[in-house]
C-alpha positions as CSV (number, residue, x, y, z in Angstrom):
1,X,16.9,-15.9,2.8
2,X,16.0,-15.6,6.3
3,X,12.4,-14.1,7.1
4,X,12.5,-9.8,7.8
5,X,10.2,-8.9,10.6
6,X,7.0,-7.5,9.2
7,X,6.6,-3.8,9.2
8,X,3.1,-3.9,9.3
9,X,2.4,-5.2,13.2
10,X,4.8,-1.9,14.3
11,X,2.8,0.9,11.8
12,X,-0.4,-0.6,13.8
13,X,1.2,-0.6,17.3
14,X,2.8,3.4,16.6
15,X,-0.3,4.2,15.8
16,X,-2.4,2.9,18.4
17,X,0.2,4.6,20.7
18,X,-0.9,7.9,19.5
19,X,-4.7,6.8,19.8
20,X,-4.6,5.4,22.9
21,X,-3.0,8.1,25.2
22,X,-6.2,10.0,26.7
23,X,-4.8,13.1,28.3
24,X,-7.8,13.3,30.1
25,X,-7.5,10.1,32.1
26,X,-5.6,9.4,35.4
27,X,-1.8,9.0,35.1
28,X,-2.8,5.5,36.7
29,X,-5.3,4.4,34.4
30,X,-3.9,6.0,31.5
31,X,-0.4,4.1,31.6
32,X,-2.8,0.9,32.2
33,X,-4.0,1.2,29.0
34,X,-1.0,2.4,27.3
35,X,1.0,-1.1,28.8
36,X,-2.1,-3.4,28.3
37,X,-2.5,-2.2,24.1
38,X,1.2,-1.8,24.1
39,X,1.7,-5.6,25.4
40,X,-1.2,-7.2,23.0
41,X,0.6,-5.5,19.8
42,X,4.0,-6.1,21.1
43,X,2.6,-9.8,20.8
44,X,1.4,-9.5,16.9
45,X,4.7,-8.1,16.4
46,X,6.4,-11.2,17.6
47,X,3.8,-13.2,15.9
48,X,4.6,-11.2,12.9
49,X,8.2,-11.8,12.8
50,X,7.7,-15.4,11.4
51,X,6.1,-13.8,8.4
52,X,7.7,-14.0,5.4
53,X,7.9,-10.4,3.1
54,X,9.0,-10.8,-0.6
55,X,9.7,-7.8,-2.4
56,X,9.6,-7.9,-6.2
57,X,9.0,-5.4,-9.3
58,X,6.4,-6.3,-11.4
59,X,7.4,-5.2,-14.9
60,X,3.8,-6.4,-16.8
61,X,6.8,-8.3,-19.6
62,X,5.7,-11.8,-18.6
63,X,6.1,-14.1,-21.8
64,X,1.9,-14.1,-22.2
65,X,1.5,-10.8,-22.6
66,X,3.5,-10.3,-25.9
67,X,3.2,-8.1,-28.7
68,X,0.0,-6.9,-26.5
69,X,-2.4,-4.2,-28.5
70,X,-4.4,-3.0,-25.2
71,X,-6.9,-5.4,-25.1
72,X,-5.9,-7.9,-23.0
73,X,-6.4,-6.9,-19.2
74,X,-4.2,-7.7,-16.2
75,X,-4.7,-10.9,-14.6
76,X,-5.6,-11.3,-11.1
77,X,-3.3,-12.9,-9.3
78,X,-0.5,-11.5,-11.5
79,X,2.6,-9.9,-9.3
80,X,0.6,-11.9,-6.5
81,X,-2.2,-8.7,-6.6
82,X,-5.3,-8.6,-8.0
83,X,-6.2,-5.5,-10.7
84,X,-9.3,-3.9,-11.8
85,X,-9.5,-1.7,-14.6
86,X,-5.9,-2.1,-15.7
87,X,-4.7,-3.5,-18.8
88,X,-1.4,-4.3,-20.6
89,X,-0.1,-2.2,-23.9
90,X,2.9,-3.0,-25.4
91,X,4.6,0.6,-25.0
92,X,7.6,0.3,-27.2
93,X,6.1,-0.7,-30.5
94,X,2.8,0.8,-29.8
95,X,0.7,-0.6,-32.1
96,X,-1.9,1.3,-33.7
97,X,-1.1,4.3,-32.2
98,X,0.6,7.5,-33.2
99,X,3.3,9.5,-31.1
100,X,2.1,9.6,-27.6
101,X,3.3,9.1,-24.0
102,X,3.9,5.4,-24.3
103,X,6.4,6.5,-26.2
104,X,8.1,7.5,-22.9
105,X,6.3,5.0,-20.5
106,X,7.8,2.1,-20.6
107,X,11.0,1.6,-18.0
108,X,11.8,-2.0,-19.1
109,X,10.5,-3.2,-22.3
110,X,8.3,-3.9,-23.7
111,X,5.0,-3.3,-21.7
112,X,3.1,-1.0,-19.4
113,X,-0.3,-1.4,-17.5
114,X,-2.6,1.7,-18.3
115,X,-5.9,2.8,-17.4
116,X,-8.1,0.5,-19.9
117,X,-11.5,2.8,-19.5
118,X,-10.7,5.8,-17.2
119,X,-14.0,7.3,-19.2
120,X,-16.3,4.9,-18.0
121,X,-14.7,3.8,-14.6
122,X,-12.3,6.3,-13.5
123,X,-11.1,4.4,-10.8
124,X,-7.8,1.8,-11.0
125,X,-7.5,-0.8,-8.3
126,X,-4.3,-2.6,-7.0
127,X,-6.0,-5.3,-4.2
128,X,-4.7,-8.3,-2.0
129,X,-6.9,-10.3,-0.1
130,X,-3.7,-9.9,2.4
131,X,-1.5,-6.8,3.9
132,X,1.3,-5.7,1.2
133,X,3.4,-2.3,0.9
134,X,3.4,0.0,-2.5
135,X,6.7,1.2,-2.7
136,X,7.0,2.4,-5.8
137,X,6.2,3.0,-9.3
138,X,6.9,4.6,-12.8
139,X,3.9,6.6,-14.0
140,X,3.3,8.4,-17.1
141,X,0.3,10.4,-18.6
142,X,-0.8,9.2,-22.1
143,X,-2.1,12.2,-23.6
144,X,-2.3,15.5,-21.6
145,X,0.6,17.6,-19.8
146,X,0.1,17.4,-15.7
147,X,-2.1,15.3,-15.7
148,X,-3.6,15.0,-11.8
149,X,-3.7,10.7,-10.0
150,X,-5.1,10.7,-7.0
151,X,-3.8,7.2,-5.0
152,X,-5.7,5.8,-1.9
153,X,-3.8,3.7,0.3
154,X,-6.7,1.6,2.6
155,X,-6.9,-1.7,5.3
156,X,-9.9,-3.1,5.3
157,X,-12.1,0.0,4.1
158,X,-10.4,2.8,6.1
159,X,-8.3,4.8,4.1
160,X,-4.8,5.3,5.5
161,X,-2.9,7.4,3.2
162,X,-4.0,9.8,0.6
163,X,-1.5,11.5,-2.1
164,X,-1.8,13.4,-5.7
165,X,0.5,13.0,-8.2
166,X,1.2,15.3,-11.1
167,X,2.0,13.8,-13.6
168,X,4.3,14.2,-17.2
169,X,3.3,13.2,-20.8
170,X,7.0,13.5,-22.2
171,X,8.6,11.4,-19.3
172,X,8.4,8.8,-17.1
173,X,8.2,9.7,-13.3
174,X,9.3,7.4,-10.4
175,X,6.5,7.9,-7.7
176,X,7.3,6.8,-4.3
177,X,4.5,6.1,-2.2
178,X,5.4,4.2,1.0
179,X,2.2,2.9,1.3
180,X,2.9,0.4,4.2
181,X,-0.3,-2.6,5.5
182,X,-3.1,-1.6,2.8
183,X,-5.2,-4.9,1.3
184,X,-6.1,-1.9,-1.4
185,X,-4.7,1.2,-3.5
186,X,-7.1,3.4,-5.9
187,X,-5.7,5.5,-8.7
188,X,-8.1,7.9,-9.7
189,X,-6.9,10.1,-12.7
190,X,-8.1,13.9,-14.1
191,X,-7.5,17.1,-14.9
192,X,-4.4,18.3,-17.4
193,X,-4.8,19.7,-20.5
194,X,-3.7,18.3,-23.7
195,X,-0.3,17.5,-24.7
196,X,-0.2,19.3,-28.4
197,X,1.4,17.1,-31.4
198,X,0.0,13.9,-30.1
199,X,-3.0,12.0,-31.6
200,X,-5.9,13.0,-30.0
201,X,-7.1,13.3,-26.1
202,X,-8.8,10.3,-25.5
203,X,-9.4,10.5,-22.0
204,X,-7.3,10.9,-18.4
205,X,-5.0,7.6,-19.6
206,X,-1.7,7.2,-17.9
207,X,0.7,4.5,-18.0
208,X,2.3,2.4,-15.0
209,X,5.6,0.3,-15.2
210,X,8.3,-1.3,-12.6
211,X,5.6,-1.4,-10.0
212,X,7.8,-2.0,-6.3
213,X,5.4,-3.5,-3.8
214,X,6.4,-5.7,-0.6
215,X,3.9,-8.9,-0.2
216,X,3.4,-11.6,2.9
217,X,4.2,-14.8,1.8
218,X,3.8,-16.9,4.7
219,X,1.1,-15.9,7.2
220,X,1.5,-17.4,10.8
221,X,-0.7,-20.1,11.7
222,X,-3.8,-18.7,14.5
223,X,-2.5,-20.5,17.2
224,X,0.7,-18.6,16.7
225,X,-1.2,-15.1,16.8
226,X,-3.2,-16.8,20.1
227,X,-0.3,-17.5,22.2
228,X,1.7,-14.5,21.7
229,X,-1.1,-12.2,22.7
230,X,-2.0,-14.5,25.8
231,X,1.7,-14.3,27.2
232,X,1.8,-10.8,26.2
233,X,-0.9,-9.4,27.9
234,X,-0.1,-11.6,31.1
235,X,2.5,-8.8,31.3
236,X,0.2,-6.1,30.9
237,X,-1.8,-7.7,33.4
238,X,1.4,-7.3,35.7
239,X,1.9,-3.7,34.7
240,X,-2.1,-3.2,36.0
241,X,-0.9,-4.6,39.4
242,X,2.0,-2.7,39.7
243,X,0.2,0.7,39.0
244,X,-2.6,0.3,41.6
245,X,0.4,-0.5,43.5
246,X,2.1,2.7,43.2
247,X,-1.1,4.7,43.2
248,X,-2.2,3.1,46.7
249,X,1.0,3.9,48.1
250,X,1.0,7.3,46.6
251,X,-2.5,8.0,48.3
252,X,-1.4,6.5,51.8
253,X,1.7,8.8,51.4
254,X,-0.5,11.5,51.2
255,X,-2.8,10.6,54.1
């Protein structure tokens, strides 16, 4: 399969092209900018179109996890993403456990990942050590009716996007959450009240299944990155030149 071009080199240069623009600047010095930026991201973009992006749904229904009773956590490095304070339950035969919202979780069978101790750490993490995108997921509450996930999309410790999710205990919800270039997502679950007729209310659990995410598998080597910003902003050099150009012959013009 031929590489796609990574999305994640034009999210960065759109939105550096809405940061950049200072209204407040000369016309001359603020289309500098614009081309010089403009030129330098153009350049990861090109870099970034020998990047390889996989997408795959990670279903938790890998062979080792069988019959699995809710002890066992997610592995790192499982789905290529690393996972804290998820683990895996098997959601069609539920063991040990009495009518519930696993009954209703799962999307392929037989497991989900849930929140293993929203009690004591309420917060889930989905992490990569590189850029991936969150597409999608299947998400079901455990034990209470609208029950409130909060998801943090973040690169590199500044948070990007930031949704809610409400959230059923009698169905399984497909979540789209186009979270494009994050290294890290945070679930955060509260709120809802409990669903009556199931066990007990044990806490803001919720259940996760068919999770659609987009991952870099081959990262350009440095040099790569190096040259295509060097030839790049030769032409934004260029651009510099030919706007002192025009504004000198605008101000002679004027004389």
């Amino acid at each position: 399969m031929p590489p796609k071009v990574d999305p994640y080199a034009t999210l960065v240069q759109r939105r550096f092209d809405a940061l950049l623009i200072d209204s407040a600047a000369p016309p001359a010095r603020r289309g500098f900018r614009v081309n010089m930026f403009k030129s330098f991201f153009a350049g990861l973009v090109i870099a970034a179109a020998t990047s390889a992006v996989a997408s795959t749904t990670i279903n938790f229904d890998d062979p080792s996890f069988e019959s699995a009773s809710g002890d066992f956590a997610v592995p790192n490095g499982y789905g290529g993403l690393n996972w804290t304070n998820f683990n895996v339950y098997d959601a069609v035969h539920h063991p040990g456990l009495g009518d519930s919202g696993y009954d209703f979780a799962w999307v392929s069978p037989n497991n989900v990942a849930f929140t293993a101790f929203p009690n004591q750490f309420p917060t889930e993490i989905i992490s990569s050590d590189t850029p991936f995108t969150l597409n999608s997921a299947y998400l079901t509450s455990v034990w209470r009716d609208n029950l409130n996930v909060q998801v943090i999309g973040s690169l590199g410790g500044n948070t990007i996007y930031t949704e809610t999710f409400t959230l059923s205990a009698t169905a399984n919800t497909l979540e789209t959450f186009n979270m494009v270039g994050v290294d890290k997502v945070e679930f955060t679950p509260s709120g809802g009240t409990f669903h009556d007729g199931y066990q007990g209310d044990f806490g803001p659990y919720f259940a996760m299944d068919n999770v659609s995410v987009d991952l870099i598998t081959e990262v350009p080597e440095p040099s790569t990155w190096f040259a295509a910003v060097l030839a790049l902003g030769a032409i934004g050099f260029s651009q510099r030149k030919r706007v002192r150009a025009c504004a000198s012959f605008a101000v002679k013009g004027h004389s």
